[in-house]
N, C-alpha and C positions, 0 to 999 in steps of 0.2 A: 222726199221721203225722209221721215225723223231715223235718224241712226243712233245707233246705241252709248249709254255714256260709258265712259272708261273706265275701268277694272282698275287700272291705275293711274291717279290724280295727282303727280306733283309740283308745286312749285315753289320755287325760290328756297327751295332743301339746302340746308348750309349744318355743320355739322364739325365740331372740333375735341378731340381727347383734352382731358386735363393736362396742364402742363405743355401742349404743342404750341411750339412760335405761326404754325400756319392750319388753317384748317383742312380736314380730310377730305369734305366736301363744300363747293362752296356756292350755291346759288343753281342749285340744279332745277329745270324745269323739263318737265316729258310727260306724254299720255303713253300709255299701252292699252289697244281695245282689243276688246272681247276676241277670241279664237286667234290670236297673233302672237306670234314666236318675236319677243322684243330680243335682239344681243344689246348688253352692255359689254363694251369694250374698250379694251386700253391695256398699256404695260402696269404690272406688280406696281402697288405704291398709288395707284392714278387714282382710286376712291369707290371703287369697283363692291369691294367686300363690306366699305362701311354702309356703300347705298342699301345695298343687300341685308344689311341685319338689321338698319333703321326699319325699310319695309316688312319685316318680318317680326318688328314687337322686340329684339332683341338689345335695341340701341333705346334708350329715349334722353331729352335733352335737347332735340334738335330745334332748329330756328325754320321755321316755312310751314307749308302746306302740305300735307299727305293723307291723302284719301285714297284707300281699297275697299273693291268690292261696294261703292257706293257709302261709306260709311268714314268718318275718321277715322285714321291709325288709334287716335289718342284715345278714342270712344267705345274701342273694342274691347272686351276682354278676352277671357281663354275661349270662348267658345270662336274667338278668331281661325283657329287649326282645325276647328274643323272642317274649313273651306279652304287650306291651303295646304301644299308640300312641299320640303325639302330637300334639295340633297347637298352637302356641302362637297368640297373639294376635300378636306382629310375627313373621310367617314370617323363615326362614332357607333362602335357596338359593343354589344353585350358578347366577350371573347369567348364564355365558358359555356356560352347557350348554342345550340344550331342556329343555321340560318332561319329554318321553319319556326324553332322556339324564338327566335328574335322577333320577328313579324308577328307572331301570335301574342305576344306581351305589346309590344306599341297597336294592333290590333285592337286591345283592348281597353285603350286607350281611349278609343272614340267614341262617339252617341249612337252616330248614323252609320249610314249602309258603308262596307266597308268589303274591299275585294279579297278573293281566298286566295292566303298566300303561295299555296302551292302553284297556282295559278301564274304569279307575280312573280317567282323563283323560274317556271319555266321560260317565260316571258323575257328573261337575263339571262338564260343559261347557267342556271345554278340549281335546277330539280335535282340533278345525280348527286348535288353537297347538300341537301336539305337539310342532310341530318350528321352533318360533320360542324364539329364546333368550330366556329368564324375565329377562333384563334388559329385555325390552320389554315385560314386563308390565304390566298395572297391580293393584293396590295391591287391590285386590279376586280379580284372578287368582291373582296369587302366595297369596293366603289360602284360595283353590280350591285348587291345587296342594299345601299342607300339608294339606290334610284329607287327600288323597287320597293321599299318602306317606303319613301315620299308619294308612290301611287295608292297607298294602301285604301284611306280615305276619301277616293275618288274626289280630288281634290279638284275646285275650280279655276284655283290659279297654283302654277308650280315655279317654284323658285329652282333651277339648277345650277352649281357652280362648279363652272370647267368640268363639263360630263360627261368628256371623254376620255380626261386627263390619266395617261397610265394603261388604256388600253391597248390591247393589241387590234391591228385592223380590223379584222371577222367583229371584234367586242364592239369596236367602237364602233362598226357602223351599225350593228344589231340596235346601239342605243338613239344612233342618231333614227333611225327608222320611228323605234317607239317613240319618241321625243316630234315626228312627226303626224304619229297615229293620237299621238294626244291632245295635239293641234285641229286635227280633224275631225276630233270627236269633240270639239268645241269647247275646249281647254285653254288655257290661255298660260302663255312659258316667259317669265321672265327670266333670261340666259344671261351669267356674267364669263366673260373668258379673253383672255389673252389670243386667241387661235384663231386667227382670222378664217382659216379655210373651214374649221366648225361651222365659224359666222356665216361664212357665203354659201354653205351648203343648207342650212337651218333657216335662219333669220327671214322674216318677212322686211322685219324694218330693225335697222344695227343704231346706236347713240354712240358716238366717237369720244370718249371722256380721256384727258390728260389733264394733268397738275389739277383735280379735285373739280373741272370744270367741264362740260360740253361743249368740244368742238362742232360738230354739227348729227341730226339725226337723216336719217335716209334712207331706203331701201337698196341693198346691197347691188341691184343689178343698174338701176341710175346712177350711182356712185363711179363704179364698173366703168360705164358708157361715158358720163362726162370727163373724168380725170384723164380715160384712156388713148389711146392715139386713134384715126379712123385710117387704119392702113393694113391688108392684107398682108402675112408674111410666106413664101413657099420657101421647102424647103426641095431642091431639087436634083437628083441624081447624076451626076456628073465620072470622066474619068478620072479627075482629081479628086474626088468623094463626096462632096454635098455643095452644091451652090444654093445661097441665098437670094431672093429676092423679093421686094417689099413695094406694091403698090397701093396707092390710093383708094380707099371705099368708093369714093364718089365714080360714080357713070361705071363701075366696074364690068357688069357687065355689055360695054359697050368699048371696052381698053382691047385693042388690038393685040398689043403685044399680049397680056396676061392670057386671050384666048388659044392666040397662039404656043404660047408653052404648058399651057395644058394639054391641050390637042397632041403636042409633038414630043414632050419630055417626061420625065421617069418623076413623077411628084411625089416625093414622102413624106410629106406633109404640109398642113395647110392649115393655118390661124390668125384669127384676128388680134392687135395685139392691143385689148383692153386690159386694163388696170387689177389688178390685183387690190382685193380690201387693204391689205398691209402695205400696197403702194400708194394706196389712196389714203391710210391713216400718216404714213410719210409726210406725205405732202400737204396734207392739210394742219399737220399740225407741228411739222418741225421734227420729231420724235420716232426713236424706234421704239418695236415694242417688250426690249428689253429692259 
């Protein structure tokens, strides 16, 4: 069965500011297909934001291959945003306008069909500020408010950066939610973020980038599984307060003892203890993700 081509085509992406002794990116190669939640990932510095503006028309100058939506970067022009959306990590608004007057000016910006904002403000939990000027937002709202601009133009591919950064939890998972409704509705998210647990919550498939290059790409729950240990850990109710104990995955349930202390003791809990994204960016690449 023919499968579909990629939404995004890059390779050998290499990329340098004027004046830098090393480059920001340097030989990057990755697909993202159609309806996939891609995380790029890595600590501040690693090349994350330069990939991000290259793909987005904002960088040019670069050395490699880059293809969206079927089409060259280089061969695109502005009618490129009509098929795409943003939301950066420090929003950019119009302070003196509502949020509704916001949306309705970038709104009408576009050719094609394009979603009602009011619609897109409840969507974020920002209908009750529709009409309060975005200079009296705070700093969490206005990062609401960008997502919900970059939905406006029912956009086929969306760029988010750190988009959950600064939320409070009800916020942030409200966005992870639509961030997954937009995936389902056959949307395609290119995600950049330092936040591994974003990553593992969102991500179909994460790209591990440190010092401008790709450690490796994968899907976060095979990552998970191969770095992690295969050993069950209980944590078990004792008169001294908590006993530990940790057996082997293998033949588990065939382990005498572990059936027996189920059976007979006070268990508080019970986990497998696989790897964490941020233990597996660790170790794969030397580096924390500070």
């Amino acid at each position: 069965m023919a499968t579909s081509p990629p939404l995004i085509d890059v390779a050998g992406l290499s990329f340098s500011y004027p004046g830098a002794e090393r480059r920001a990116v340097d030989g990057l190669t990755f697909e993202v297909g159609a309806g996939e939640i891609f995380g790029f990932l890595g600590p501040n510095g690693a090349g994350k934001s330069t990939t991000q503006k290259i793909l987005i028309g904002l960088l040019r100058g670069f050395e490699g291959h880059a293809s969206l939506l079927g089409r060259e970067l280089t061969e695109w022009g502005s009618d490129f945003y009509e098929h795409v959306g943003v939301a950066f990590e420090f929003p950019n608004h119009y302070l003196k306008l509502t949020g509704r007057e916001n949306l309705d000016y970038f709104r009408a910006l576009y050719s094609g069909t394009t979603r009602s904002p009011l619609e897109l403000l409840e969507r974020v939990d920002l209908a009750d500020d529709a009409d309060t000027a975005v200079g009296q937002y705070s700093k969490g709202m206005k990062h609401r408010l960008s997502v919900a601009r970059a939905l406006l133009n029912e956009p086929q591919l969306l760029f988010l950066d750190e988009p959950t950064s600064g939320l409070d939890p009800v916020s942030a998972r409200n966005i992870k939610e639509l961030v997954r409704e937009e995936r389902d509705r056959g949307k395609t998210v290119f995600l950049t973020t330092h936040d591994m647990v974003v990553a593992d919550q969102l991500c179909d498939r994460v790209a591990l980038i440190v010092d401008s290059e790709i450690a490796l790409i994968e899907a976060p729950r095979e990552l998970k599984l191969r770095h992690g240990e295969e050993r069950l850990r209980l944590e078990l109710g004792s008169d001294d307060g908590v006993e530990v104990r940790e057996f082997p995955l293998a033949e588990l349930g065939r382990n005498a003892e572990f059936l027996e202390l189920i059976r007979s003791r006070d268990v508080q809990t019970m986990h497998t203890l696989e790897a964490t994204l941020e233990d597996v960016f660790i170790k794969v690449t030397g580096r924390s993700l500070q």
